[in-house]
C-alpha positions as CSV (number, residue, x, y, z in Angstrom):
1,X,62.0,-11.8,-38.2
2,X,59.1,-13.3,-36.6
3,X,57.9,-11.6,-33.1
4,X,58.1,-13.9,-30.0
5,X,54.3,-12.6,-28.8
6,X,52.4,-13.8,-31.7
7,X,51.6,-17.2,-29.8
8,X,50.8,-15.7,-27.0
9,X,48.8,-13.4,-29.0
10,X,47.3,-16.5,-30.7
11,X,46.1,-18.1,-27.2
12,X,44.6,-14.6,-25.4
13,X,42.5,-14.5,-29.1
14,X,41.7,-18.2,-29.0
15,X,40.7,-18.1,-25.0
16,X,38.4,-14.8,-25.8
17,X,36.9,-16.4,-28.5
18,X,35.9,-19.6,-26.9
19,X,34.6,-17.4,-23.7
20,X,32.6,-15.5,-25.9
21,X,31.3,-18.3,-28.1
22,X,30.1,-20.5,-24.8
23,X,28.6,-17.3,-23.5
24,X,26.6,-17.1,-26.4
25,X,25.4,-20.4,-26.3
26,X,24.6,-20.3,-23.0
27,X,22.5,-17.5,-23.6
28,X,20.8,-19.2,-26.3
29,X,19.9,-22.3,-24.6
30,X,17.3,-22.3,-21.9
31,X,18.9,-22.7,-18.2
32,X,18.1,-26.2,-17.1
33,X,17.0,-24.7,-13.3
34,X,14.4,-22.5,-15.4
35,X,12.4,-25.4,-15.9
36,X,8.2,-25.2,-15.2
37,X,5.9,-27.6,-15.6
38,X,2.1,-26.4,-15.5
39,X,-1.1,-29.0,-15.0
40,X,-4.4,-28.0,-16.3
41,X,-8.1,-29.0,-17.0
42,X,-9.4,-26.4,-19.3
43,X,-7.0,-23.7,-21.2
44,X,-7.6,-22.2,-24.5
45,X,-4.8,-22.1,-26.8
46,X,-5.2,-18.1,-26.6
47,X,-4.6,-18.7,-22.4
48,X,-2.0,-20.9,-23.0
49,X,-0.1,-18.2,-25.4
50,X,-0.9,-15.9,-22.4
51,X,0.9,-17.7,-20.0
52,X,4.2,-18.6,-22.8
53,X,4.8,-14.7,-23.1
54,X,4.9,-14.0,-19.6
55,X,7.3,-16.7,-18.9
56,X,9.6,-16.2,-21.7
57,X,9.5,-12.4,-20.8
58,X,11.1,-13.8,-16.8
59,X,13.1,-16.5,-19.0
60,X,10.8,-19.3,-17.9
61,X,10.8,-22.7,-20.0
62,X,7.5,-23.3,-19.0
63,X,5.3,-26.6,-19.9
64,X,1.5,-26.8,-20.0
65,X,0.2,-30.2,-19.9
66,X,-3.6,-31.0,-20.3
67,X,-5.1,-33.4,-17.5
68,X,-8.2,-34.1,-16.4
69,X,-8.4,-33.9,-12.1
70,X,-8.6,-37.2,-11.8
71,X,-5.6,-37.6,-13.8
72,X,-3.9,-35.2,-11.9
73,X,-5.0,-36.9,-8.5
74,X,-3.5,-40.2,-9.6
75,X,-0.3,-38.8,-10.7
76,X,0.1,-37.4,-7.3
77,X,-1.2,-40.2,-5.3
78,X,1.5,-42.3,-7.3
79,X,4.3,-39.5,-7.2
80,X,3.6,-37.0,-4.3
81,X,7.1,-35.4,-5.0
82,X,7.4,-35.8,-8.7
83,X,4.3,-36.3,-10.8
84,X,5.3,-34.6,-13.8
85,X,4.6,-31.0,-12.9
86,X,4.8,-28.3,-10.7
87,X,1.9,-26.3,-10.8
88,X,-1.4,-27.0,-10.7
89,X,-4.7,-24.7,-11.8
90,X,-7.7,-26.3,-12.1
91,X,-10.7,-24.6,-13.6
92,X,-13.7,-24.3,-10.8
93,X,-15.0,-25.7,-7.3
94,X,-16.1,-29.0,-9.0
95,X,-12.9,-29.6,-10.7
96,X,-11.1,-29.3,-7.7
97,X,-13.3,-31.3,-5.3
98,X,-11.8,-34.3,-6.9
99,X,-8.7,-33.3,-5.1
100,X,-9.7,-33.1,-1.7
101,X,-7.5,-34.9,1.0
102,X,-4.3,-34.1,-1.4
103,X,-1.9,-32.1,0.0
104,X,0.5,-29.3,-1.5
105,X,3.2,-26.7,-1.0
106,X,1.0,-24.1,-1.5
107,X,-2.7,-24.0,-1.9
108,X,-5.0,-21.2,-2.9
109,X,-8.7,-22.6,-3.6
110,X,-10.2,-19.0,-4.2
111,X,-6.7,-17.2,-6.3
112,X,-8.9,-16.1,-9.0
113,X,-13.2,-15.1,-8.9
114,X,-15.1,-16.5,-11.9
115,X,-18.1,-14.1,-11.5
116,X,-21.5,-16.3,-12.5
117,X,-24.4,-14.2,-13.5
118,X,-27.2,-14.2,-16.3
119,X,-25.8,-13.9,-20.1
120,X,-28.6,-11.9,-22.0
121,X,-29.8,-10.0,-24.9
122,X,-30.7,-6.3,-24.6
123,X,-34.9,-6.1,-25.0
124,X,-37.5,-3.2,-24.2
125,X,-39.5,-6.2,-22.6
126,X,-36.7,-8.4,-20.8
127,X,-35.0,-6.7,-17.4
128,X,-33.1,-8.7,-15.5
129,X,-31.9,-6.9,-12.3
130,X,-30.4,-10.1,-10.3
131,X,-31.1,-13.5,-10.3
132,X,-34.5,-13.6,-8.4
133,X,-36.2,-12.5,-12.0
134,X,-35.5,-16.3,-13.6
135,X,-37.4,-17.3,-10.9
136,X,-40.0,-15.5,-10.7
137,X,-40.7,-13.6,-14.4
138,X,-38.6,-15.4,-17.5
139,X,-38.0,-18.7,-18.6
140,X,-33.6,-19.7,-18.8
141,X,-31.5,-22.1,-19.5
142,X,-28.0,-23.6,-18.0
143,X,-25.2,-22.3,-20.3
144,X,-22.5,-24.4,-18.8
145,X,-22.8,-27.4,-16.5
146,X,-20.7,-25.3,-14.2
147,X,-22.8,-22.2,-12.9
148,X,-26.2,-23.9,-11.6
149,X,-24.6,-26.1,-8.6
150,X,-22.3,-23.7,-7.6
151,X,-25.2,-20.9,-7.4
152,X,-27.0,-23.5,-6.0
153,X,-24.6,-23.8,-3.2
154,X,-24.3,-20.0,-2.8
155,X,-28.2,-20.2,-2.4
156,X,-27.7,-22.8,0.2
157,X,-25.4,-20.4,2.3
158,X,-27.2,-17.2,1.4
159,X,-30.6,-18.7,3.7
160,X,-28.5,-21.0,6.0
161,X,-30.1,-19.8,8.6
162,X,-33.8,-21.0,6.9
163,X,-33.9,-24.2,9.4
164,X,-34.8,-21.9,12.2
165,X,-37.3,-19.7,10.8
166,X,-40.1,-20.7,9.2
167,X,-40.7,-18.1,6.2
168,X,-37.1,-18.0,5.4
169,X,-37.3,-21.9,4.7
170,X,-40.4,-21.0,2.4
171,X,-38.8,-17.8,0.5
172,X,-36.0,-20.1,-0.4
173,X,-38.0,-23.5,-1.4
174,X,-40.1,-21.1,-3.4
175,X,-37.1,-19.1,-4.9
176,X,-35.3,-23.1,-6.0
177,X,-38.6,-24.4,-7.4
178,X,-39.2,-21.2,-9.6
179,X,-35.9,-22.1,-10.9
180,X,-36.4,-25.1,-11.7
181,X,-40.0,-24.2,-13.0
182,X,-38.6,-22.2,-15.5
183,X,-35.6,-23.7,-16.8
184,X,-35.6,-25.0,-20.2
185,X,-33.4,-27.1,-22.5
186,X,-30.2,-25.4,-23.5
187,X,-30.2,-25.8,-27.5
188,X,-29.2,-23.5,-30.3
189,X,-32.2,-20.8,-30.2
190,X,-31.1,-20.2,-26.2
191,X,-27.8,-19.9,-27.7
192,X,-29.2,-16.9,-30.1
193,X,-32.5,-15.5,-27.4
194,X,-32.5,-17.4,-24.2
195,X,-31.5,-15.8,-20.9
196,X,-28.5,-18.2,-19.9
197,X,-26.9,-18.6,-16.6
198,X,-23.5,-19.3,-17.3
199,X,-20.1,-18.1,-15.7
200,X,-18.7,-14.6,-17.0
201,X,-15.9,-16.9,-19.4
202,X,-18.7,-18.8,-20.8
203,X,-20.7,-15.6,-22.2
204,X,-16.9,-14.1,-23.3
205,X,-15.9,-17.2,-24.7
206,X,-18.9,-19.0,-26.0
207,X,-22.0,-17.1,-26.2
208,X,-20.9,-13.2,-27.2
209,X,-18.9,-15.2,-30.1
210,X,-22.7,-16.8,-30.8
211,X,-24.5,-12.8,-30.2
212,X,-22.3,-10.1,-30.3
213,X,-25.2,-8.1,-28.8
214,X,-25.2,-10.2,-25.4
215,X,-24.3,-8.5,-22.6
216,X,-23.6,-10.0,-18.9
217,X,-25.0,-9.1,-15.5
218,X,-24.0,-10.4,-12.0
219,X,-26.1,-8.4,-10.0
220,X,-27.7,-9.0,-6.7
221,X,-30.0,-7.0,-4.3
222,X,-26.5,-5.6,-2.6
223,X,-24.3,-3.4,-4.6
224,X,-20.6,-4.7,-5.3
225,X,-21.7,-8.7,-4.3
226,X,-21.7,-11.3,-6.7
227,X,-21.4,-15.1,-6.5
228,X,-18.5,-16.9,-8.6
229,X,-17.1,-19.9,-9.1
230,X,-13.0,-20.0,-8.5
231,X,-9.8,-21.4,-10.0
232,X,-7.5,-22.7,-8.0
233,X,-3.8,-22.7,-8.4
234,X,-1.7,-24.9,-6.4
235,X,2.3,-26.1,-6.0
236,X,3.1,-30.0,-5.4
237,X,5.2,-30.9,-2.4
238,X,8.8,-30.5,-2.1
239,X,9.1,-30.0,-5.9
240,X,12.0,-29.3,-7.5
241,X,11.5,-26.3,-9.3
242,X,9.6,-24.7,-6.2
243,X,11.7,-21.3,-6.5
244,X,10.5,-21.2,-10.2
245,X,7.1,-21.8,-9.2
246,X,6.8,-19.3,-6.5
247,X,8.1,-16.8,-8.8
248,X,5.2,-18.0,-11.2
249,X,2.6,-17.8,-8.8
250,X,4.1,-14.0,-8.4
251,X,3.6,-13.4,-12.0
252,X,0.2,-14.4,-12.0
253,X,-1.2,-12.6,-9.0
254,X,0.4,-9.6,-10.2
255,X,-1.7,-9.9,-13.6
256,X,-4.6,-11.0,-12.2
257,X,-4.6,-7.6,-9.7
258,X,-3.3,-5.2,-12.6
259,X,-4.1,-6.6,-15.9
260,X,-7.5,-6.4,-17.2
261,X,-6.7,-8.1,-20.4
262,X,-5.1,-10.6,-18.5
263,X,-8.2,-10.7,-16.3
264,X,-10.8,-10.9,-19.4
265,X,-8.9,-13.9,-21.5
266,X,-9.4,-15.9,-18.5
267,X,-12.5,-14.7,-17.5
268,X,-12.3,-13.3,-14.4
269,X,-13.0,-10.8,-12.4
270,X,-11.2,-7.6,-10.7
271,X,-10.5,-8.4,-6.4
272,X,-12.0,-5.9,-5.9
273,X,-15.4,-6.1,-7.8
274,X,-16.0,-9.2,-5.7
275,X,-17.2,-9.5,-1.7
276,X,-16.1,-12.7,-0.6
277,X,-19.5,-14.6,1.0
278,X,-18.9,-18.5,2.0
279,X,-15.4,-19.2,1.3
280,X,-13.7,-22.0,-1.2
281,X,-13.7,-24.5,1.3
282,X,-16.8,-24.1,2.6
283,X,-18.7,-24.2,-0.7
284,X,-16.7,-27.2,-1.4
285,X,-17.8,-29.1,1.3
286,X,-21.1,-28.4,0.1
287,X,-21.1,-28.6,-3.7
288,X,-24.1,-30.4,-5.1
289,X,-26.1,-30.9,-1.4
């Protein structure tokens, strides 16, 4: 004789199994609201790996899109509220000058230092104690097309007050022309010998890969002050997956204050190894006078 509970039976083990099943599936599929869409100018497949792991690890379905700033102006320009993406980090002061007059959620011209300094190879002879010396003892060249006018607008600052007194004004006309005086073409034996000003992910990235011996030195006449370049990192207006990208912007601070791996795949340097002199904006406004 057959039991009257067996279909009931049948439907509790068919409504489990279909809970469980969609549970599954919904674990296995990325939630639509944990979408992230990341513009950039300049990432390294070993960044962009960086910044994959951290959002999978915070189950982030994050997107990294390649764009050039004037690409990304336009897109906003045309699309203030939905350009595409959500997030935007741009690689150094003259990257993001083409973005001035666009506004965003959130803004942070200065959220990581990109320390510039002199890229060199250890010599009984050679001594480079801060930047002064390629102006005055060695011959250099540029490493990237990045460092020179951003030092030269740190220079700028640094004597702003050279329009008032007389020998300032000379010290620093002096100081500019010895750079220029000694600055040579940037060609393969530089890569090898040369002293090159660069920024500190240039000589990581590019030149220790060329010398393993080369070493790297910001110094200045103070202790614990440096010049840099900066990345920006910035989210659109009213964007959709603002929540998302503020928990983003979390992860990265939190690696770029804690995580020296972090901090040397991008090139950057620790908060506190760097004394803030002009600001971001300021430098900005002055980039390339």
């Amino acid at each position: 004789m057959k039991s009257k509970n067996l279909p009931v039976r049948n439907l509790l083990f068919i409504f489990l199994f279909l809970r469980l099943t969609s549970c599954a599936i919904e674990e296995a599929q990325p939630h639509a609201e944990n979408q992230l869409t990341v513009a950039q100018n300049f990432m390294t497949n070993a960044q962009k790996q960086v910044l994959f792991k951290m959002a999978k690890r915070r189950n982030l379905n994050l997107t990294i899109i390649e764009l050039n700033p004037q690409q990304i102006r336009k897109a906003l320009q045309k699309q203030p509220w939905e350009p595409g993406f959500d997030v935007v980090i741009l690689d150094g002061l003259q990257a993001q000058k083409a973005l001035t007059g666009i506004d965003f959620q959130f803004h942070q011209a200065n959220f990581a230092a990109i320390p510039i300094g002199v890229s060199y190879v250890p010599d009984s002879v050679v001594k480079v104690r801060h930047f002064r010396d390629l102006s005055r003892h060695y011959l250099w060249s540029a490493a990237d097309n990045q460092a020179q006018p951003i030092l030269n607008a740190q220079l700028n600052y640094a004597y702003r007050a050279r329009e008032n007194k007389q020998q300032l004004n000379k010290t620093y006309k002096t100081l500019l022309r010895g750079f220029k005086d000694h600055q040579l073409a940037f060609d393969k034996y530089q890569l090898l010998h040369t002293l090159l000003l660069c920024r500190y992910d240039t000589h990581l990235h590019v030149l220790k890969k060329a010398a393993k011996k080369r070493r790297f030195t910001f110094a200045l006449d103070q202790n614990h002050k440096c010049y840099a370049d900066y990345m920006s990192l910035s989210i659109i207006e009213q964007s959709a997956n603002y929540h998302n990208a503020q928990q983003f912007k979390r992860y990265l601070t939190f690696m770029r204050d804690n995580n020296a791996a972090f901090r040397e795949v991008f090139g950057i340097a620790a908060k506190q190894d760097i004394k803030i002199q002009p600001t971001a904006s300021w430098l900005l406004q002055n980039l390339e006078k």
